[in-house]
Backbone bond lengths (Angstrom), bond angles and torsions (degrees), N, CA, C in turn:
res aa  C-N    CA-C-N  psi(-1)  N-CA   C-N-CA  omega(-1)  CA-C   N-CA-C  phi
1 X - - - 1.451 - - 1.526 108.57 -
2 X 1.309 108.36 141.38 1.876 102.33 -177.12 1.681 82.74 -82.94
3 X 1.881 78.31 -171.04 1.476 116.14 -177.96 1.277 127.42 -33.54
4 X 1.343 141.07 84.29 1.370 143.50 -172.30 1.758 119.53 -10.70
5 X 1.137 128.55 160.27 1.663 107.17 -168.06 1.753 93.97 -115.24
6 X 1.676 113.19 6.44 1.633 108.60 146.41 0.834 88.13 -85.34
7 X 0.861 160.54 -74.55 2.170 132.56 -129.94 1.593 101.69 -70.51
8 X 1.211 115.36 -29.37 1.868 123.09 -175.15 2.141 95.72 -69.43
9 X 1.259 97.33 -47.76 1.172 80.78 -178.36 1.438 121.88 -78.31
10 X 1.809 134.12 -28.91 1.411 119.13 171.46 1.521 98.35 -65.47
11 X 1.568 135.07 -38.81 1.330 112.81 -178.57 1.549 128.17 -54.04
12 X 1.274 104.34 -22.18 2.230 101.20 -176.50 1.518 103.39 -83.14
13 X 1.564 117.18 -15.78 1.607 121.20 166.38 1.494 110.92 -62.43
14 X 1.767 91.29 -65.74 1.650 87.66 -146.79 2.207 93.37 -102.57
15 X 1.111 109.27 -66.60 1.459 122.87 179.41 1.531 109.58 -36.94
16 X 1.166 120.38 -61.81 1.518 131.37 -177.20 1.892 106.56 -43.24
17 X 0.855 97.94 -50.21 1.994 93.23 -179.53 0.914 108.04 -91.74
18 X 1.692 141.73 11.95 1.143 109.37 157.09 1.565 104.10 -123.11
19 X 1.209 119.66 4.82 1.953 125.69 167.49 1.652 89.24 -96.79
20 X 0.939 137.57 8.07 1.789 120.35 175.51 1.821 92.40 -91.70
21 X 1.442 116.68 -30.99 1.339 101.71 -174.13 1.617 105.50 -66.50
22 X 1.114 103.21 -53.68 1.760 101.36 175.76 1.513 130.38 -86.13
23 X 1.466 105.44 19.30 1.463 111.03 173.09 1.457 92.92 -97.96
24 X 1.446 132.52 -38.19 1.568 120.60 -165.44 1.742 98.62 -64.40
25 X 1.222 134.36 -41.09 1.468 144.26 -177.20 1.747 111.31 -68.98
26 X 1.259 104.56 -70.90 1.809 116.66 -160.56 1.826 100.95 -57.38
27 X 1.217 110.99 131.24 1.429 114.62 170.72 1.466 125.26 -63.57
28 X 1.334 116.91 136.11 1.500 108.38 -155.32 1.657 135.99 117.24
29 X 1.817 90.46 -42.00 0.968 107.36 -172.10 1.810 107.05 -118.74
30 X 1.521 102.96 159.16 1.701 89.92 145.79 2.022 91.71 170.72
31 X 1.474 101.10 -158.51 1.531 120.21 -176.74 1.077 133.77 -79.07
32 X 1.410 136.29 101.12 1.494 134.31 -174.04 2.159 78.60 -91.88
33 X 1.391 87.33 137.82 1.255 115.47 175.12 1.397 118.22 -107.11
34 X 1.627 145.77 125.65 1.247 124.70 173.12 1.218 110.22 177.33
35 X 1.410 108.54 151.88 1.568 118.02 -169.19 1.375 117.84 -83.38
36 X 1.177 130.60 155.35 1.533 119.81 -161.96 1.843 100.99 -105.36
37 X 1.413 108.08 123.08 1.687 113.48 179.39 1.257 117.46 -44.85
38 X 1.576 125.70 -4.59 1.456 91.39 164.44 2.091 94.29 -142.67
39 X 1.317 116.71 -9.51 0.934 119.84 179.30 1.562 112.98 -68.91
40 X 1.310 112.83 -43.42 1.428 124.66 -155.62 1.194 131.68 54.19
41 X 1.602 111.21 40.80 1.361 128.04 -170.39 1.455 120.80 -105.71
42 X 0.920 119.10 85.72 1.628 106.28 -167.79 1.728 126.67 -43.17
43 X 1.264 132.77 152.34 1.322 123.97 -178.39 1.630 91.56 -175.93
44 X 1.121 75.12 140.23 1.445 135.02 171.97 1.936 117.92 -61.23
45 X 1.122 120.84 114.58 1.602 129.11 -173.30 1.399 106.91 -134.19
46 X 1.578 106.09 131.19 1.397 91.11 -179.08 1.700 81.17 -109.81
47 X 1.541 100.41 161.64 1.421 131.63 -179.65 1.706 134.31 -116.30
48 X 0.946 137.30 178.79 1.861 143.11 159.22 1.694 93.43 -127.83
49 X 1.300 90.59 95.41 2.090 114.57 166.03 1.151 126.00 -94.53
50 X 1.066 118.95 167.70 1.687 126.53 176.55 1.357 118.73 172.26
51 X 1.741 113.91 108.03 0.958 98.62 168.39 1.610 160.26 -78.34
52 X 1.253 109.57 121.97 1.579 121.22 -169.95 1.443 120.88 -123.83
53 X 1.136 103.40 143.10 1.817 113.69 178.05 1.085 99.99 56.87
54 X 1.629 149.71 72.35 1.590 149.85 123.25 1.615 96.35 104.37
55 X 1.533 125.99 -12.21 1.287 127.28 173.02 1.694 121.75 -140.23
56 X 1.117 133.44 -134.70 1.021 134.61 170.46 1.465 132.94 -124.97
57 X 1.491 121.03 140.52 1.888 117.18 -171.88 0.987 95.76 -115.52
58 X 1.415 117.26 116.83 1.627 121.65 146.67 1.439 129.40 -130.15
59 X 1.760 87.97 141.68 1.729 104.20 -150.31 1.452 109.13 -78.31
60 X 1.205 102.71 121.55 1.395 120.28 173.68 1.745 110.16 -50.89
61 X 0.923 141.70 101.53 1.258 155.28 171.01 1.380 117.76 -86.57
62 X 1.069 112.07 -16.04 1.421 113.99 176.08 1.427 121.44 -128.63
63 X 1.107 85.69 9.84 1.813 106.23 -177.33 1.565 120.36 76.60
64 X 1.343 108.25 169.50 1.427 115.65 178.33 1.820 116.96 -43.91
65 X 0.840 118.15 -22.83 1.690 129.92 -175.95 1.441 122.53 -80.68
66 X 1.461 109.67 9.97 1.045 115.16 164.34 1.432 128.34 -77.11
67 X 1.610 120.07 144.98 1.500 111.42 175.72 1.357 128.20 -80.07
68 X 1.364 116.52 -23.60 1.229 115.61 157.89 1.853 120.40 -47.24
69 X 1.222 118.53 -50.99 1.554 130.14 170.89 1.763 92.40 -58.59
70 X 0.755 166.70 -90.01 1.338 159.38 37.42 1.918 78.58 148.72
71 X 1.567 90.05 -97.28 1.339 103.02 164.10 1.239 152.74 -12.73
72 X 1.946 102.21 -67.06 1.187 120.21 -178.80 2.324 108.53 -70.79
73 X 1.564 67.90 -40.04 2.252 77.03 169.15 1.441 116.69 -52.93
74 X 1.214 141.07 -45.39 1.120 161.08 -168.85 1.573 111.65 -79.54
75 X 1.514 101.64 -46.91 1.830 95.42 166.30 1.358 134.51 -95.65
76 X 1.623 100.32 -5.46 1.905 119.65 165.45 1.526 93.03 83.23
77 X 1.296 124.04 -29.18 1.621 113.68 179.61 1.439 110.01 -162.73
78 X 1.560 92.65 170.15 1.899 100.23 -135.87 1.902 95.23 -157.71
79 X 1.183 105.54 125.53 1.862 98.48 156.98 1.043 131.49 -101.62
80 X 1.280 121.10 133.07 1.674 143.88 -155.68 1.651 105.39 -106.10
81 X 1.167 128.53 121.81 1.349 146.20 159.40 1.597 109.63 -71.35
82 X 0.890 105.68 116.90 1.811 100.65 160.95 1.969 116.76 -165.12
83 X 1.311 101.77 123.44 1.560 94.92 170.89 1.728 104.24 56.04
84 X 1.352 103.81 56.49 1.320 140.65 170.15 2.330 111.65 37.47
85 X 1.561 81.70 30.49 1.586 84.90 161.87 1.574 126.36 -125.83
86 X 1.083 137.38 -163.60 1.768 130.22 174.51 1.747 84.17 -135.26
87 X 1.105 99.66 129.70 1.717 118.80 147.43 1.835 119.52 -93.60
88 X 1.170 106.30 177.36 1.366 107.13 151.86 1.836 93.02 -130.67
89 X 1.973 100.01 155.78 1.377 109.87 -161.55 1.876 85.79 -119.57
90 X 0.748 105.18 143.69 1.897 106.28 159.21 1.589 118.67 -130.19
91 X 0.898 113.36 165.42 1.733 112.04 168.52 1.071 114.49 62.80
92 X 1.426 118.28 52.29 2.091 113.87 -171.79 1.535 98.98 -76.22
93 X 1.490 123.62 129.20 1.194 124.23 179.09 1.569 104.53 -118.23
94 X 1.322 125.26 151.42 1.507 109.66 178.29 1.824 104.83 -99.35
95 X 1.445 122.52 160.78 0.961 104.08 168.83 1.454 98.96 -158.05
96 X 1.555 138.00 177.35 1.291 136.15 -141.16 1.518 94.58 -142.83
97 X 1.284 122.69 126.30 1.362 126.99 157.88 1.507 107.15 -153.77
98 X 1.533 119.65 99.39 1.164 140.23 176.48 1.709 104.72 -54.20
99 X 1.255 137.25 -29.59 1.575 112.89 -171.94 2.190 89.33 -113.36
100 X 1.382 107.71 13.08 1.299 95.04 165.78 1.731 135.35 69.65
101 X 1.556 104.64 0.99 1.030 163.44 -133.52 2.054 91.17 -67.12
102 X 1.581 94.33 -20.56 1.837 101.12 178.55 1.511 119.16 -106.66
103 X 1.724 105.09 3.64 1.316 110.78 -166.08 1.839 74.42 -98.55
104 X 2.216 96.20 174.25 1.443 106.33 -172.12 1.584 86.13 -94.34
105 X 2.175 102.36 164.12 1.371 103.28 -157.42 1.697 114.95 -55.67
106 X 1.351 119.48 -31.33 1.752 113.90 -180.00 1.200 106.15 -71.61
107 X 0.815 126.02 -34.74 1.735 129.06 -163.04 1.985 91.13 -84.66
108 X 1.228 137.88 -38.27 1.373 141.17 169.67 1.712 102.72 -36.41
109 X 1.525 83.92 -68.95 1.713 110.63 -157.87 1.894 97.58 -49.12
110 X 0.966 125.87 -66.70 1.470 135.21 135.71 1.622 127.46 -8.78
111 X 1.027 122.50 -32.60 1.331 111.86 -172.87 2.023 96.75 -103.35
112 X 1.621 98.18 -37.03 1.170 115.47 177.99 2.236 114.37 -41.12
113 X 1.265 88.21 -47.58 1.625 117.96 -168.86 1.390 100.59 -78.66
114 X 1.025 128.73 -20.86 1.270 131.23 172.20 1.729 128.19 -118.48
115 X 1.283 90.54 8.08 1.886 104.73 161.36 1.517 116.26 59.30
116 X 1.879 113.07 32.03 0.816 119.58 -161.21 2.104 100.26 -107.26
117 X 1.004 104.96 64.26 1.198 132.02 -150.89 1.786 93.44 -81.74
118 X 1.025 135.83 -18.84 1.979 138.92 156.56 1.487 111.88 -93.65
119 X 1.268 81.03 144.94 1.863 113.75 171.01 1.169 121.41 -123.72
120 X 1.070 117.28 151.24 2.044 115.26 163.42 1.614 100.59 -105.41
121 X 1.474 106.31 124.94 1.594 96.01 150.96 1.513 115.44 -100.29
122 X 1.536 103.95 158.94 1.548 99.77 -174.77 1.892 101.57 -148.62
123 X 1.141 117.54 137.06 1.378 120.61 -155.69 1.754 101.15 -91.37
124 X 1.461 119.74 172.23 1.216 107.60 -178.98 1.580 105.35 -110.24
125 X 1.752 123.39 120.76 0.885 126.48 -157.08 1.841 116.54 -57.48
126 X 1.266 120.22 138.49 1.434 107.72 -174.62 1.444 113.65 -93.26
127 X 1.806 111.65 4.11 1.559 113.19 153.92 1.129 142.27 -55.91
């Protein structure tokens, strides 16, 4: 089972603003950007990224039930922070690989241990 959905929620309080400063920089990591389906509030998600296959995978850690995923599905496209640039992402698809098999080997061993067995891929927009 991933990341409990208490720990998701003290993290968007307290963890989330201060790993968003070093998720937009540190490799690996960075910003899912996106407006909320009924709020229309933009916010800010920090992530574990990597780019693969012509766009970017990031591992769902908390599983599919997140609102950020939620979100970004619903509007087909989304801008991503990482290693101090903004993309735009389109086409987030979810997809399942239990031994993690596209993440690098520490970051595997890690995702493995924590049963975080989904990803989103998301393409890099050609707009």
């Amino acid at each position: 089972m991933p990341l409990p959905q208490g720990l998701a929620r003290i993290n968007r309080r307290i963890s989330n603003p201060v790993l968003g400063v070093a998720a937009r920089l540190v490799p690996g990591f960075g910003i899912v950007i996106h407006v909320g389906r009924k709020s229309g509030r933009v916010y800010r998600s920090p992530v574990m990224v990597f780019e693969r296959d012509g766009g970017y995978r990031v591992a769902l850690t908390y599983g599919r039930e997140v609102d950020w995923l939620a979100n970004i599905r619903a509007s087909g496209t989304f801008d991503f922070e990482t290693r101090g640039r903004t993309v735009t992402l389109t086409d987030p698809v979810v997809g399942r690989d239990a031994s993690a098999s596209w993440a690098p080997p520490v970051v595997r061993q890690a995702l493995v241990a924590l049963r975080a067995e989904y990803y989103v891929q998301a393409r890099i927009s050609a707009a």
